[in-house]
N, C-alpha and C positions, 0 to 999 in steps of 0.2 A: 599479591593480586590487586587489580587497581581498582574492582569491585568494593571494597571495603572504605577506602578512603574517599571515595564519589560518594557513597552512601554515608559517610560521615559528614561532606560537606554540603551537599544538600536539604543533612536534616536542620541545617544553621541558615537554611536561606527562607528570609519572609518572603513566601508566594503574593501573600496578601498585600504586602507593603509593592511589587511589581505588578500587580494588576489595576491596582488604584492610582499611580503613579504612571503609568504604561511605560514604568524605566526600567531598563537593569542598570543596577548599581555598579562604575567602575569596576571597584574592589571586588564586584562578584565574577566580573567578567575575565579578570587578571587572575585571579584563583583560577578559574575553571581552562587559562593557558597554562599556569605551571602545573598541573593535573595531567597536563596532555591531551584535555580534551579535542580542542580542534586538530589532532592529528592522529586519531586512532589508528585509520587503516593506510596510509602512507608508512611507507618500508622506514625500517633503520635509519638506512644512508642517508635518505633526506631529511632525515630529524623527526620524524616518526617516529608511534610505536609499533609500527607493524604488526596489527592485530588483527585475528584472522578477522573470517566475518561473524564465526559463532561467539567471539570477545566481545568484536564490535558492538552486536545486538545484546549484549551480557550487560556491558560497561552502562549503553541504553537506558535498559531497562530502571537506571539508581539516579539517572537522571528527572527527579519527580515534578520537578516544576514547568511549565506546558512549555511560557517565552521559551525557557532557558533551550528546552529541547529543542522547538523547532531550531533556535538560533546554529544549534549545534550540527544537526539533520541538516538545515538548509545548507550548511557548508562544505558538509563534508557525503553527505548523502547524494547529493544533489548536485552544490555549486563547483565541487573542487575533480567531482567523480568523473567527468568528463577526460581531465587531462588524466588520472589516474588508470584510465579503462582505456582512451583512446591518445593518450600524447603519447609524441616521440621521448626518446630521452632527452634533446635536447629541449623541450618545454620541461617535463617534467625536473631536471635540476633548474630551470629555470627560477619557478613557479612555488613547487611544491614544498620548499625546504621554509619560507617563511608563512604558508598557507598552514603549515604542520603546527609551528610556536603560536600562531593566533598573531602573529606580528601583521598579518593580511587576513582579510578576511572574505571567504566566498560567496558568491550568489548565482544563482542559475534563472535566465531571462528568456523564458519563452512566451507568455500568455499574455496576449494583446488583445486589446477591446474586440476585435473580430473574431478573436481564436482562442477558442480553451482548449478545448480536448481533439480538437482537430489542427495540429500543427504544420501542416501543410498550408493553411488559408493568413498566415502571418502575412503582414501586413511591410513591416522593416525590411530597407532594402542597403545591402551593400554592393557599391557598384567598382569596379577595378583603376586603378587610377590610369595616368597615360604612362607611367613608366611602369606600368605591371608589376609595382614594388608595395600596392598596399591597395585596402580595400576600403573606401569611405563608405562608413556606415550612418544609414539617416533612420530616423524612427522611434518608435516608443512602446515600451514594453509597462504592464500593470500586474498589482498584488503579486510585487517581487519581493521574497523574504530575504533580508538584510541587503535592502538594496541601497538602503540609505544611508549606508555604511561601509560596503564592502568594496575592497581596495582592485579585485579580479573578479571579471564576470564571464559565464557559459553563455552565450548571446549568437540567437539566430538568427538568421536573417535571410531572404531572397537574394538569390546570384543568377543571372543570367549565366546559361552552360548550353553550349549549341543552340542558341536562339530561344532558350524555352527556363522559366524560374525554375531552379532549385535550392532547395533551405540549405546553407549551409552554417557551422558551427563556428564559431570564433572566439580565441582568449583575450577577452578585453579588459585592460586597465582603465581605471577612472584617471591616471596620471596620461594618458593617452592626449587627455582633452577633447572637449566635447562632449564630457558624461555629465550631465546633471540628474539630481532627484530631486522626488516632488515632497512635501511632508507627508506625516508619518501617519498611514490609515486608522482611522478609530475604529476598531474591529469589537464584536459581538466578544470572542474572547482572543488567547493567545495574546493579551492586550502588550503587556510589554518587548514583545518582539516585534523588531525593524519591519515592516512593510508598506510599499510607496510602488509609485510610478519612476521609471527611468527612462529618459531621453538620452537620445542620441541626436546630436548636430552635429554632421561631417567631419564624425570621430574617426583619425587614420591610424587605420587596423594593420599590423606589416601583413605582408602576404605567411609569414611563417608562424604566425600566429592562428591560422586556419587548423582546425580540429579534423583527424582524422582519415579516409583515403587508403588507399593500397590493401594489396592484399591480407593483412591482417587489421587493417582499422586504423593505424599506428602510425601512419608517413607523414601525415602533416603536410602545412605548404599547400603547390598548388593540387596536389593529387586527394584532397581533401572536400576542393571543392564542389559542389549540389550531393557532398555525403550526411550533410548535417539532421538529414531525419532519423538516419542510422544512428548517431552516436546519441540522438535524444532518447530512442526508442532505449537503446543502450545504459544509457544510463538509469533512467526511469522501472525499467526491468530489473536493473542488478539492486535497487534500493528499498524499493517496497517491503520487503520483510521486517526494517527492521520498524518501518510503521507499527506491523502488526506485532512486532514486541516489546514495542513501545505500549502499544495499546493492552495488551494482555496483560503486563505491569502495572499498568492505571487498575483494572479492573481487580486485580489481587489486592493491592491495598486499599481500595475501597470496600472489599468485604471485608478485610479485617478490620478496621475503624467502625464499619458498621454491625459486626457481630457483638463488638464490646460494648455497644451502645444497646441491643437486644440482649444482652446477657443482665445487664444493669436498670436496664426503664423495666419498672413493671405495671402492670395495666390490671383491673381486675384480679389483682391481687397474686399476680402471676409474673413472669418475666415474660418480654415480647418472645424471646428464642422457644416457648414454651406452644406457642401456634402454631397450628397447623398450615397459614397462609404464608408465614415469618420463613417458617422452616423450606418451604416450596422454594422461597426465594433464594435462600441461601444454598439451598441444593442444586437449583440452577445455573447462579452465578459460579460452583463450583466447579462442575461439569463444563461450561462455560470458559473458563478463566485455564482448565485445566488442558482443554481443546487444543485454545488459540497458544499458549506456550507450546507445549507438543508439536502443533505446526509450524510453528516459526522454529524451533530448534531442529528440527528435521530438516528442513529446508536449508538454514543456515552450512549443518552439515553437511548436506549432500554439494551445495556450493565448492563449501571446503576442500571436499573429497576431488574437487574437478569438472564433476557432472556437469554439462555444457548448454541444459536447456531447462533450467530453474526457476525463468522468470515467470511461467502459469503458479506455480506454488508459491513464488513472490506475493503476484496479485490474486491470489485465494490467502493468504496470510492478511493483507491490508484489506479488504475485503471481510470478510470473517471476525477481524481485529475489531475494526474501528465500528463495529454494531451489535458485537455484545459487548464493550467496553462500556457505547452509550447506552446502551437497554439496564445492563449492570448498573452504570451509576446513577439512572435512574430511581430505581429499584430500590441503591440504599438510600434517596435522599427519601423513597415513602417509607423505608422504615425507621427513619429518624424523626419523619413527619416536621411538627413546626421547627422544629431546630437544625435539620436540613435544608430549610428555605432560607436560615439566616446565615449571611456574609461573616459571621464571624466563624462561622465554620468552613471547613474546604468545597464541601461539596457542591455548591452550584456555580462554583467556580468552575471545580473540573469536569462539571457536564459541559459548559460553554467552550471550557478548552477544546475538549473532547470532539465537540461539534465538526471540526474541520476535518476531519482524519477521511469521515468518507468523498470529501471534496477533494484532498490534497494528492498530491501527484497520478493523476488519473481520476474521476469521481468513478465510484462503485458502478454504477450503471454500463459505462465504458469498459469497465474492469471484465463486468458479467459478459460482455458480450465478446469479449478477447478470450475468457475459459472458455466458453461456448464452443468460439469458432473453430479454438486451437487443435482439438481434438479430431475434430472432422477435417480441418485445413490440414493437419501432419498427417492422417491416415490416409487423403486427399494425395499428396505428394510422394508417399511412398508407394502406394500405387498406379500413380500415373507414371512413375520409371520403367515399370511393369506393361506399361500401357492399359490402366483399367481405371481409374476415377480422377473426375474434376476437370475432362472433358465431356462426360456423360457422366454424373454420380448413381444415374437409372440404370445404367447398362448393367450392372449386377451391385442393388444397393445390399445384400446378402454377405457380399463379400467387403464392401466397404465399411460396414458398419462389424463384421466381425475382426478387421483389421483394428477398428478403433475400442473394440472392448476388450483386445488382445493390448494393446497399448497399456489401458488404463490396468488392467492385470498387472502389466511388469511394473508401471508408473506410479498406480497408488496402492496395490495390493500387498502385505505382505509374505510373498511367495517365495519360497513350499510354506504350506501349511504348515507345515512338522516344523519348523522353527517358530512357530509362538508357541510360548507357553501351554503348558496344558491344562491351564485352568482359564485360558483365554480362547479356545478352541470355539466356543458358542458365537462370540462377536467375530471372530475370524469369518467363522461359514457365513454369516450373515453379511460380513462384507463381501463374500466372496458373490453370494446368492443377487447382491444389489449392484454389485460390477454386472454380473451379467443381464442384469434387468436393463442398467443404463446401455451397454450397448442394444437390447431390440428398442427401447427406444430412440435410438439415435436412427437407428437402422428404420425404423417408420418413418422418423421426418425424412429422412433421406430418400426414399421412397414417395412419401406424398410431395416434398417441395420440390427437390433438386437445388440447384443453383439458388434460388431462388432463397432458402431458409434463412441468406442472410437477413432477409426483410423480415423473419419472423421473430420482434425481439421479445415476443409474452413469453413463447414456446424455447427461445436462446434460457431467458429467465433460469426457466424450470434446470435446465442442463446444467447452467451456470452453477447453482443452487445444490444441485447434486453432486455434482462433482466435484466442489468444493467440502459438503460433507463428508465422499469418501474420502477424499483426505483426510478430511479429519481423523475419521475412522480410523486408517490404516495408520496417522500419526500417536493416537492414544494407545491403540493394540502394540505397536512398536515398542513405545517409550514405558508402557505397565508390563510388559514379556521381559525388557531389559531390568528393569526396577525387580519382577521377580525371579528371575534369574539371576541375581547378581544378590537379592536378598537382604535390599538397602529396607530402613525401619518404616520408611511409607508403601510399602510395598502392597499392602493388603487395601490400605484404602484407594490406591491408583486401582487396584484391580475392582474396588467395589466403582469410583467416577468410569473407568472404562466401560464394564460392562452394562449399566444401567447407561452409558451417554451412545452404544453403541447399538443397543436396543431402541430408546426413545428416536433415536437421528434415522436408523431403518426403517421405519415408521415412516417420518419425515418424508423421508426420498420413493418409499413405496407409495405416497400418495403425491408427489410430485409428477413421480414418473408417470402413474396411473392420468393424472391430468393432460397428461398431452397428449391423449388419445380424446378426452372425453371433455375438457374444457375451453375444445375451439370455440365454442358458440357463445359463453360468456366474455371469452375473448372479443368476440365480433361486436357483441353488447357493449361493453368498455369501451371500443374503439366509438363507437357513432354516438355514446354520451360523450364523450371529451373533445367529438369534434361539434358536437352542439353548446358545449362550453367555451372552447374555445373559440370558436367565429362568433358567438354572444359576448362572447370575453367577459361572463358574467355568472353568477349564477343565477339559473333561469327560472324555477319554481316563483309563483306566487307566495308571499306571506303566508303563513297557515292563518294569520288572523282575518286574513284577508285586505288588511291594512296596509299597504304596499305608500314606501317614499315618493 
């Protein structure tokens, strides 16, 4: 298994010596091609290891060094995924067989000073040449990872298609001409991984080089072209989990680094692990740590298995991941106290690392408002085939919102009952009990907004929020019924994190949910202080000393 030998050669790699440096060392990058790392999920034939996607996220997780990861992520998660979800075959042997060895390396170019998480408002345009044989592409693309290096880019751009822009995808080589980058960003962390500014000047794109098109995604050419929002949403969908098992990974070994360190400091003549505030934390981070693996391995799996609409569990994974990973490493730099603050240890390194996860491919905010929607947008569309919602969501919101609490039954629930465990039966009904809650809540906004809810993002929030913890839920009860069922040796303590994380999180979402009946009004408050903040673009109070600059 290639879990073991990642994990052997990463514990030989100075994190410290690439953060202070912002290099990665040749010889670390030439290891991690004979590894196979840059070609995890590319098949056999093209020099791959063809590894599913629960490997994928596995292999991930032993990957411990931030650069290194994104480096890895950015190529293959990201920059290489494109042609792997959406190329023809004839890209794909093209492309793919030296993108696999690491002899090419990937990057993925969507985010332009005008556009982050709205990819439609890009800015870069390619226009068709006069022999209709290639597409000159002009523009410039920023905080591209491995841009400064990578030999094939995912790069979108504006195409005019009947008169009117649309983004479309393109596989661009830097040997094309016309690619330059910019030097290499000084970033808060992640410091030794590649990221810059890329230009384009009247780089000639072949026409067959266009991503995407035809009835399965797949034709490439000209039938590709104004599809390139599809193949972003596409790929950005299919990758985000393994963020969040990236992130659950950081969060597991920084509890244990930090337990040994509370088993050993003692204070008042005690061990820190001996506290009752020490022990909260370490209870939590477990619960915590134990969630976000559960969800990302659920999710990975059901990928596996075929399941066709993954990407809400995707981004409730990176979502979920990348904020109790930071809250976690938080957590252990206060119980390390002074010697958490110092550089010679890991940890305020990999808070900084850490930091980008809820920024990276989608920011959480984005993220919340995609779970939100997705449930009332699908129950939204399976009844308007019907002729009943999302021409009028009023005309019986009864019925739309018990379609969407029937969803999330088969979606996140683990149904029949009588398949969990019977010692998991307590956190079962209670998942069961909070599915049905979130649907009459859904079923209220739908009723009070209509159409309109998409403007509601305090009230999305709350759903968001939710419905990523029943996942949770249903992902912990899953994975502690299989553990005792099968009567593996952690079985008893999965069942003791389960049941106490699925009690405290009902809780959570009973009072979530309860809010958005009852916390419009602070909502309204929030809204007219931030817009007195921000048309002041200040903050506005007098000094309490009365001493004002």
């Amino acid at each position: 298994m290639l879990v073991d030998p990642v994990n052997k050669f990463f514990g030989s790699v100075d994190s410290r010596q690439i953060d202070e440096t912002k290099e990665i060392p040749p010889q670390v990058l030439d290891h991690m091609k004979e590894l196979g790392l840059f070609g995890l999920q590319i098949p056999e034939e093209l020099e791959g290891l063809g590894l599913s996607n629960t490997g994928y996220a596995r292999v991930c997780e032993e990957i411990t060094d931030g650069s290194l990861a994104v480096t890895v992520m950015a190529h293959q998660s990201i920059g290489l995924k494109g042609i792997l979800l959406n190329g023809n075959e004839q890209q794909k042997a093209k492309y793919l067989p030296k993108l696999a060895t690491g002899e090419h390396i990937a990057a993925f170019a969507l985010t332009e000073p005008s556009s982050g998480s709205d990819a439609g408002s890009i800015k870069t345009r390619a226009t068709l040449s006069e022999d209709g044989k290639h597409f000159i592409l002009n523009g410039g693309k920023i905080w591209i990872s491995n841009g400064g290096w990578a030999d094939v880019m995912t790069v979108f751009a504006q195409t005019e298609v009947d008169g009117k822009d649309k983004v479309t995808a393109f596989i661009v080589e830097r040997a094309f001409g016309g690619v330059t980058s910019g030097p290499p960003e000084d970033k808060l962390g992640i410091r030794g991984s590649n990221t810059c500014q890329v230009f384009f000047d009247n780089c000639k794109v072949p026409i067959e080089n266009v991503l995407g098109g035809g009835p399965d995604m797949k034709t490439g050419g000209a039938a590709g072209v104004g599809q390139g929002f599809k193949v972003a949403m596409n790929i950005l969908n299919n990758g985000r989990f393994g963020l969040g098992a990236c992130a659950g990974a950081s969060l597991r070994r920084v509890l244990g680094a930090a337990a040994e360190h509370a088993n050993s400091r003692k204070q008042f003549g005690a061990p820190l692990a001996n506290f009752g505030l020490i022990q909260k934390k370490f209870g939590v981070m477990a619960l915590d740590a134990y969630a976000i693996e559960s969800m990302a391995f659920m999710t990975t799996g059901m990928i596996d298995r075929g399941d066709p609409s993954c990407e809400i569990e995707a981004a409730m994974c990176k979502v979920y991941g990348s904020e109790v990973a930071f809250t976690g490493i938080n957590e252990c730099i206060q119980v390390m106290g002074g010697t958490g603050f110092m550089k010679e240890w890991p940890f305020e390194r990999l808070m900084r690392d850490c930091r980008i996860l809820s920024i990276f491919e989608g920011t959480n905010e984005i993220l919340r408002m995609l779970i939100a929607l997705s449930g009332i947008r699908t129950a939204g569309e399976r009844l308007s085939a019907v002729g009943k919602l999302l021409q009028n969501p009023l005309s019986d919101p009864s019925s739309a919102a018990k379609e969407i609490s029937d969803r999330l039954q088969r979606k996140f629930s683990p149904a029949p009952l009588e398949g969990v465990h019977s010692s998991l039966r307590g956190p079962a009904e209670l998942l069961q009990k909070r599915t049905a809650d979130f649907g009459d809540a859904v079923e209220y906004l739908l009723r009070k907004h209509g159409k309109k809810i998409v403007d509601e993002q305090m009230q999305l929030e709350r759903i968001a929020d939710s419905a990523i913890m029943l996942f949770a839920m249903t992902a912990t009860i899953s994975r502690a019924s299989s553990s005792l069922t099968a009567g593996i040796e952690s079985a008893e303590h999965e069942k003791k994190l389960t049941t106490l994380y699925c009690d405290l999180t009902s809780r959570k979402i009973q009072t979530l949910l309860g809010d958005v009946k009852t916390a419009v009004k602070h909502d309204e408050q929030l809204r007219e202080i931030a817009a007195e903040v921000l048309r002041a673009e200040k903050y506005i109070p007098s000094h309490a000393t009365g001493i004002d600059c």
